[in-house]
VOLO-593286 format. One line per field, with one value per residue (C-alpha): z, y, x. Coordinates in pm, 1 decimal. Each point is the difference from the previous one (the first is absolute). Example, Ala and Ser with C-alpha at 12.3 -4.5 7.8 and 13.67 -1.06 7.14 Angstrom:
<nodes>
w = (780.0, -66.0)
v = (-450.0, 344.0)
u = (1230.0, 137.0)
</nodes>
This chain:
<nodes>
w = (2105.0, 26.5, 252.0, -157.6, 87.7, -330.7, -163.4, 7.1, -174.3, -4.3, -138.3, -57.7, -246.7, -276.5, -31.6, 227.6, 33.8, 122.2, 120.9, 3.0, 345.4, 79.1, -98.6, 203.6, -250.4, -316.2, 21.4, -52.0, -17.8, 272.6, 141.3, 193.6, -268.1, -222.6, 191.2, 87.1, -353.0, -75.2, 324.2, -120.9, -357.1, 204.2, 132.1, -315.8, -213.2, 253.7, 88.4, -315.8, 89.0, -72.0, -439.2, -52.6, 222.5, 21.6, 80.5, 127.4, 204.9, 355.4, 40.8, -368.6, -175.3, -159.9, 104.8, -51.5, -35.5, 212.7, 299.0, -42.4, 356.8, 121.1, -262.0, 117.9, 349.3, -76.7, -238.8, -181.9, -229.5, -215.7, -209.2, 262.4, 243.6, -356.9, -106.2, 311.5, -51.7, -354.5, 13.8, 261.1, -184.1, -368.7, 124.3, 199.1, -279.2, -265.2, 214.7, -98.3, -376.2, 91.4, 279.2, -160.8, 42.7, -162.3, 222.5, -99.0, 110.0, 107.7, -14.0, 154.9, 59.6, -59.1, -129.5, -91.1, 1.7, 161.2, 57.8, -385.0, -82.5, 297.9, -174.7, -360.4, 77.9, 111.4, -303.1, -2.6, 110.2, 63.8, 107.3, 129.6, -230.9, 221.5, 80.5, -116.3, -145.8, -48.5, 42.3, 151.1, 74.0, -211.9, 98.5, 347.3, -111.6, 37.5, -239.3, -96.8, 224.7, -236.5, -349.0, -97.9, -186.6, -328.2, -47.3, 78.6, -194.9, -256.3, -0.6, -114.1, 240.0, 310.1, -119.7, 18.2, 332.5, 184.5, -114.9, 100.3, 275.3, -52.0, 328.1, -120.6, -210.4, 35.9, -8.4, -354.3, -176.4, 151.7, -92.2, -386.9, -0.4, 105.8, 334.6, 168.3, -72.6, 99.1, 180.7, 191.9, 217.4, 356.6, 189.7, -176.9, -105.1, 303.0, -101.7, -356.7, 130.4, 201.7, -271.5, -269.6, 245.7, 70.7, -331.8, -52.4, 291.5, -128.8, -273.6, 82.6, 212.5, -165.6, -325.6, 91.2, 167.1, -299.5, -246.3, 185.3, -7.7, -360.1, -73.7, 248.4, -197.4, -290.2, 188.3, 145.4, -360.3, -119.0, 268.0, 264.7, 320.2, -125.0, -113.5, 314.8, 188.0, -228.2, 75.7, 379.5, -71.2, -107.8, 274.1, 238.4, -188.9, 10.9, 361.9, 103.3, -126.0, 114.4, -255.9, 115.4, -36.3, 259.4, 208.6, -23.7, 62.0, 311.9, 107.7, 11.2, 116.6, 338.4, 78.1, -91.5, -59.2, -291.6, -66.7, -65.7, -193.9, -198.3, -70.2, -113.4, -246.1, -170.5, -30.0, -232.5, -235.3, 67.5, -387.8)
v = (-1877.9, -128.8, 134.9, 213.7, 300.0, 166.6, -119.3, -118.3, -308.3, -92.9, -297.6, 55.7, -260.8, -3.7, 297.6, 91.5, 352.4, 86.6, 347.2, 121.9, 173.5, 236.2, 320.8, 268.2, -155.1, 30.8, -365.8, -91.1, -338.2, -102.8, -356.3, -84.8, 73.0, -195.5, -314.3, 84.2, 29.8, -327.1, -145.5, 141.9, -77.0, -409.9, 69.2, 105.9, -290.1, -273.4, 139.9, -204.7, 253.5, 283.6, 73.8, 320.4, 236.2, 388.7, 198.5, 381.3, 263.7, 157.2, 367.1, 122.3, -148.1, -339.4, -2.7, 230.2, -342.6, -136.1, 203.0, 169.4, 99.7, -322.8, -77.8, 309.6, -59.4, -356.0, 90.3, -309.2, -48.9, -265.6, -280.5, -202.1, 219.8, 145.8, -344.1, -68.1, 346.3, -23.8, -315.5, 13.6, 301.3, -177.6, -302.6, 173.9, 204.3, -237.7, -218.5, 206.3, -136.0, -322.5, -61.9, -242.8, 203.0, 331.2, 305.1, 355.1, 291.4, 304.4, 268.4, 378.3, 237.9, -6.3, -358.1, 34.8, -255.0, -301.1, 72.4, 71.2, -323.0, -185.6, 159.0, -125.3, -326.0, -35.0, -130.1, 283.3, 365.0, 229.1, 379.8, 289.4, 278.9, 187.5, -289.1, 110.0, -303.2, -1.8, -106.9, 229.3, -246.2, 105.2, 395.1, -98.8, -251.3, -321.5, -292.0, -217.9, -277.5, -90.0, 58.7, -21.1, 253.3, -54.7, -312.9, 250.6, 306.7, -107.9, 119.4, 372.3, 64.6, -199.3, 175.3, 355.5, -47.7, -229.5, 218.8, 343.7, -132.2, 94.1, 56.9, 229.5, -229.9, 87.3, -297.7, 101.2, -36.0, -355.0, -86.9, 116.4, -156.3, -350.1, 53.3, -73.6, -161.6, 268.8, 334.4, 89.9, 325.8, -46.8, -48.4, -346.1, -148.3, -276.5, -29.5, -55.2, -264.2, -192.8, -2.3, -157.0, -236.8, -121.2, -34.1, -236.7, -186.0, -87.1, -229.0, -332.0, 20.0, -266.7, 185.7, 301.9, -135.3, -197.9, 309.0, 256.1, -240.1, -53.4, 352.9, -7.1, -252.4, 181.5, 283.0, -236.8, -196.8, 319.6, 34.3, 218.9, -239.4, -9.5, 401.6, 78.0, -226.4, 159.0, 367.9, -69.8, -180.6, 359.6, 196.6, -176.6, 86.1, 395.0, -41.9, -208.8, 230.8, 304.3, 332.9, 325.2, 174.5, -303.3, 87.8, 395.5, -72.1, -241.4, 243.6, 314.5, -267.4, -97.1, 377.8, 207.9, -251.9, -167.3, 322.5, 165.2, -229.0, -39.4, 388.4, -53.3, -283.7, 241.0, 302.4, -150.3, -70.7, 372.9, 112.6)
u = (-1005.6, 369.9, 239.7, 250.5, 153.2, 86.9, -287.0, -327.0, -148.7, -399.0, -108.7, -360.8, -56.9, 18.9, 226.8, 270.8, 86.2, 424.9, 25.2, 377.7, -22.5, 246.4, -159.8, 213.8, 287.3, -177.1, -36.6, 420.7, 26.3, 240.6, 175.4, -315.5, -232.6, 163.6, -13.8, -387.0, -91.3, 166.6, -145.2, -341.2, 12.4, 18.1, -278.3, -210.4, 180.7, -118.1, -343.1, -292.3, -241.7, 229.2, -30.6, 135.1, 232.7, -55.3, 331.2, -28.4, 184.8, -125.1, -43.9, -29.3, 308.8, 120.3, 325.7, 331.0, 238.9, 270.8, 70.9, 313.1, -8.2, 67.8, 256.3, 145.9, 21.2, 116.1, 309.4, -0.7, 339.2, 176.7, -167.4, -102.6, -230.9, -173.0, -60.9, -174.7, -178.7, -66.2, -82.8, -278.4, -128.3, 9.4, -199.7, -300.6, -99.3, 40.7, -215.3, -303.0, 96.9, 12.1, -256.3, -306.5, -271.7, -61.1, 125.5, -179.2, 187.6, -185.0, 181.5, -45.5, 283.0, 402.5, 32.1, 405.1, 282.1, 6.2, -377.1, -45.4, 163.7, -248.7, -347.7, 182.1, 44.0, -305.4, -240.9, -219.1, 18.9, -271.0, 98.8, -147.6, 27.8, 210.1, 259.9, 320.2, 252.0, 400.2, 334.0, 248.4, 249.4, 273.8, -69.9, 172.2, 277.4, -203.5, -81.9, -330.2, -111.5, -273.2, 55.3, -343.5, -87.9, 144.7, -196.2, -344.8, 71.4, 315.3, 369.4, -77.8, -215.2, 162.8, 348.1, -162.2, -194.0, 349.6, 267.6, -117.4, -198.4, -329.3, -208.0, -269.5, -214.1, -335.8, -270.3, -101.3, 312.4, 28.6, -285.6, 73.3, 339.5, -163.5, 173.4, -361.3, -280.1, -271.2, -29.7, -329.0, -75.2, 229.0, -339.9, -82.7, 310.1, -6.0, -328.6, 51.6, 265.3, -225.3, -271.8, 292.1, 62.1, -353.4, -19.2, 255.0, -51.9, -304.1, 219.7, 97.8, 275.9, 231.8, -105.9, 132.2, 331.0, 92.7, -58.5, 183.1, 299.9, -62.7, 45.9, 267.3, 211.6, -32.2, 236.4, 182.5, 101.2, 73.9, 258.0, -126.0, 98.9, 391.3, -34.4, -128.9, 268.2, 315.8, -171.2, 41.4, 321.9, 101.5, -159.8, 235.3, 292.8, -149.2, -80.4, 283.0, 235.2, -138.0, -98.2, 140.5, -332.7, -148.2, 281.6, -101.0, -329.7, 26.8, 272.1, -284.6, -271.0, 248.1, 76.2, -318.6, -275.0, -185.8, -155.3, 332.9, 134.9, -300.0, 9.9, 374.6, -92.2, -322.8, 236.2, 235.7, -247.7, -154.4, -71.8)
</nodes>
C-alpha cells in the first residue's frame, strides 16, 4: 500500500483498488485529495502488472463531491483563484476518463456531485442498491465542474436531474436511466467490482487499453473534450462572478455551520 493520507491505493496485481478515505466527511474531495488521486492514478498508469483499477469509498459511502467546507473557509473570488480551483477539480476527475486502463467504480452510499461526476467518468459503474446518485449543485448557487452527464443519459434527462438538482436518486433509477452500469445488494457490490475486474484483466492488456480508447474517441470526435472544456469555461464565469444564492449559502455555512445552511438550501424547495 501507498502512503497517502486521504486515500488509500493497493496495488495487488493485477488490479489496484483506490479507496477515497475521508469517511467522517462523506468522502469530500478536497485540495489534498485531489493531488493524491492524480499522484495515485501515476502510480497505476506506470505499474505493467497493474490491468484494471477498482475505485470505492471508506465507511459506507462513495463520495458527497467537492468539499464545500474548505471552499468555505478558503473564500475563493474573481476569475483567477476559481480557475485555479476549477481547474484542479476539472482535471482529476476527468482523469478517470482518460486514464489507459479500465477504472470500475464501486459505489455504496451518497455518491453526489463532484463524486457523481468521479464514479461517471469512470468506464464502468457498479452500485449498491441503496447508493443514492445526484447533482445538487445548482440547489445552492453553484455550477458543473464535469458536465458529464448529458453525454450518459441525453439532454432530457441531464436537464431534469442539473436544473432542479436532483440529490435523491436512488440506485435503481440510475441504473434504468443508463446512469450505471449495474446495481447489486450493498453487501457485494465491491465484490461484484473486483470480480468485473478479474475478468478483464484476464484480456490482453494492450487489447484492452487500445479498445477503451477506441470507444473513447468515439466521444471525443463527437465533441465531448471541447464540450466539457466550454462547460467549465462557463462554470468559471458562474463561480467567478459569484450567485447570490452561493453567497446565501456560504453566508449560513460561515455563521451556523454546513448543517444550517444545508437545512436553508432543502427548505426552499420544501413542497
Amino acid at each position: 500500500m501507498t502512503d497517502f493520507e486521504t486515500i488509500e491505493l493497493h496495488c495487488g496485481q493485477p488490479v489496484a483498488v483506490l479507496t477515497l478515505n475521508r469517511p467522517q466527511r462523506l468522502n469530500a474531495i478536497n485540495k489534498q485529495m485531489l493531488g493524491e488521486l492524480q499522484d495515485a492514478l501515476d502510480i497505476v498508469e506506470a505499474d505493467d502488472a497493474v490491468r484494471v483499477l477498482v475505485v470505492k469509498g471508506a465507511g459506507g459511502n462513495f463520495s458527497s463531491g467537492f468539499d464545500l467546507k474548505e471552499q468555505m473557509e478558503a473564500r475563493p473570488s474573481g476569475a483567477a483563484q476559481w480557475r485555479e480551483i476549477l481547474d484542479r477539480d476539472f482535471q482529476a476527475v476527468k482523469r478517470f476518463w482518460s486514464l489507459k486502463k479500465p477504472t470500475i467504480a464501486a459505489v455504496n452510499g451518497y455518491c453526489l456531485a463532484g463524486g457523481c461526476e468521479l464514479a461517471l467518468c469512470c468506464d464502468i459503474t457498479i452500485a449498491a442498491d441503496d447508493a443514492t446518485f445526484g447533482e445538487p449543485e445548482l440547489k445552492f448557487g453553484a455550477g458543473i465542474v464535469v458536465m458529464i452527464l448529458p453525454w450518459l443519459v441525453g439532454p432530457k434527462r441531464a436537464k431534469e436531474i442539473i436544473l432542479t438538482g436532483a440529490d435523491r436518486i436512488p440506485a435503481k433509477e440510475a441504473h434504468a436511466i443508463g446512469l450505471i452500469n449495474r446495481v447489486v445488494p450493498a453487501a457485494e457490490v465491491e465484490a461484484a467490482a473486483m470480480a468485473m475486474a478479474r475478468h478483464i484483466a484476464v484480456i490482453d492488456p494492450a487489447l484492452v487499453q487500445n479498445t477503451k480508447r477506441a470507444i473513447n474517441r468515439q466521444f471525443e470526435i463527437m465533441g465531448l473534450t471541447e464540450a466539457l472544456d466550454e462547460a467549465l469555461d462557463i462554470d468559471l464565469a458562474i463561480e467567478g462572478e459569484g450567485s447570490a444564492d452561493k453567497q446565501r449559502f456560504m453566508d449560513i455555512a460561515r455563521r451556523d455551520g454546513l448543517r444550517a445552511a444545508i437545512a436553508w438550501r432543502d427548505a426552499r424547495f420544501a413542497p
